[in-house]
Every structure is written in C-alpha cells, then in structure tokens.
C-alpha positions in Angstrom: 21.9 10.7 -39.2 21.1 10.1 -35.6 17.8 11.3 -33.5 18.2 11.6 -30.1 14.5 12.0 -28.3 15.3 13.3 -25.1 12.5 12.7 -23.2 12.1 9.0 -24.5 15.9 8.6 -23.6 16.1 6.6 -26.6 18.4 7.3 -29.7 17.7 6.2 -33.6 19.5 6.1 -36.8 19.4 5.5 -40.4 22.2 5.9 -43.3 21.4 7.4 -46.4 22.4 5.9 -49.3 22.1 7.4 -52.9 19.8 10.3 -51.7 17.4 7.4 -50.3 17.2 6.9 -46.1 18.0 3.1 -45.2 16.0 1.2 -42.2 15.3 2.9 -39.3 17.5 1.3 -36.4 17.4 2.1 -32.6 20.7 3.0 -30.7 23.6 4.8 -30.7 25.5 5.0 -34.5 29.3 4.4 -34.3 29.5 7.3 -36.3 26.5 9.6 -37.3 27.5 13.0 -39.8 24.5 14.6 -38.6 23.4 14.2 -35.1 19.7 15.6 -33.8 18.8 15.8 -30.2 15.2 17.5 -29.6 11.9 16.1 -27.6 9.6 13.9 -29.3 7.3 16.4 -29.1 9.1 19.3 -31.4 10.6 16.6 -33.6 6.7 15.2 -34.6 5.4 18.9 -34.9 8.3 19.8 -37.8 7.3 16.1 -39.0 4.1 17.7 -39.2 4.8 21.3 -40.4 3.4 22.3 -37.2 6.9 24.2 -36.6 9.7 25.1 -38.4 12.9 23.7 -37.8 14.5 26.7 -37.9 12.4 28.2 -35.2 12.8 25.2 -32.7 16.6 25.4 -33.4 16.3 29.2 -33.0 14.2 28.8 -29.6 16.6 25.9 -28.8 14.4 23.2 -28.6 15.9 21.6 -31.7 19.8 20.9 -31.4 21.9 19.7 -34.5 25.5 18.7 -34.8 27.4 18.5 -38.3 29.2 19.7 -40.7 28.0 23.0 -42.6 27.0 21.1 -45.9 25.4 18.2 -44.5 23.3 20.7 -42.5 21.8 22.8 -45.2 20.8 19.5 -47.4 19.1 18.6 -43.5 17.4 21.9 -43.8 16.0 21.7 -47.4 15.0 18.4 -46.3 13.3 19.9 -43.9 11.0 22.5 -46.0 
C-alpha cells in the first residue's frame, strides 16, 4: 500500500504481511496493490475519525487506485 501526501510531495509505503502492516518506508514502491494520494490534512482527519473516507473520496479529496477486493478490505479497515 502506498500514501502519496500531496501537499508534502512526499510518498510512503508499507507491505502487509499475514493481515499485520510491515515498517513504514518513505518513497515510491516498485509495485504498490493499493495506491492513496490525498493531503495530509484529509488523510490525519480519517486517521482521526474526523471524516469518513468515503466522504473525502466522494468529495474527491481522497483518491485510491486498486483492484476491487483489495479496496473494500482498505475500506473496512477504514471503519
């Protein structure tokens, strides 16, 4: 999975392994099955449960890249 904060213009990633996320690593993945890109801002308020990620992807503030069943495990994750 791959987080790319737009307004930091700066790009993370982690693998997940067994249902458990690996270490946190900055830079641009190889290959990432899920890709986010969203400002800092809107990624900490769903951290938060400040806003849902539904709404921010709805109001376009939150973009996501992936196949089908990768993105709804990505959205009960994000519950």
């Amino acid at each position: 999975m791959a987080f790319n904060l737009t307004d930091l213009d700066k790009t993370f990633y982690f693998n997940i392994e067994a249902g458990n996320p690996n270490e946190l690593i900055e830079g641009d993945p190889e290959k990432a099955d899920i890709k986010i890109r969203t400002d800092s801002e809107t990624w900490v308020g769903i951290m938060k449960g400040e806003i849902g990620g539904m709404k921010a992807y709805t109001s376009k503030k939150l973009k996501v890249k992936g196949r089908m069943p990768d993105l709804l495990k990505l959205q009960k994750l994000m519950k």
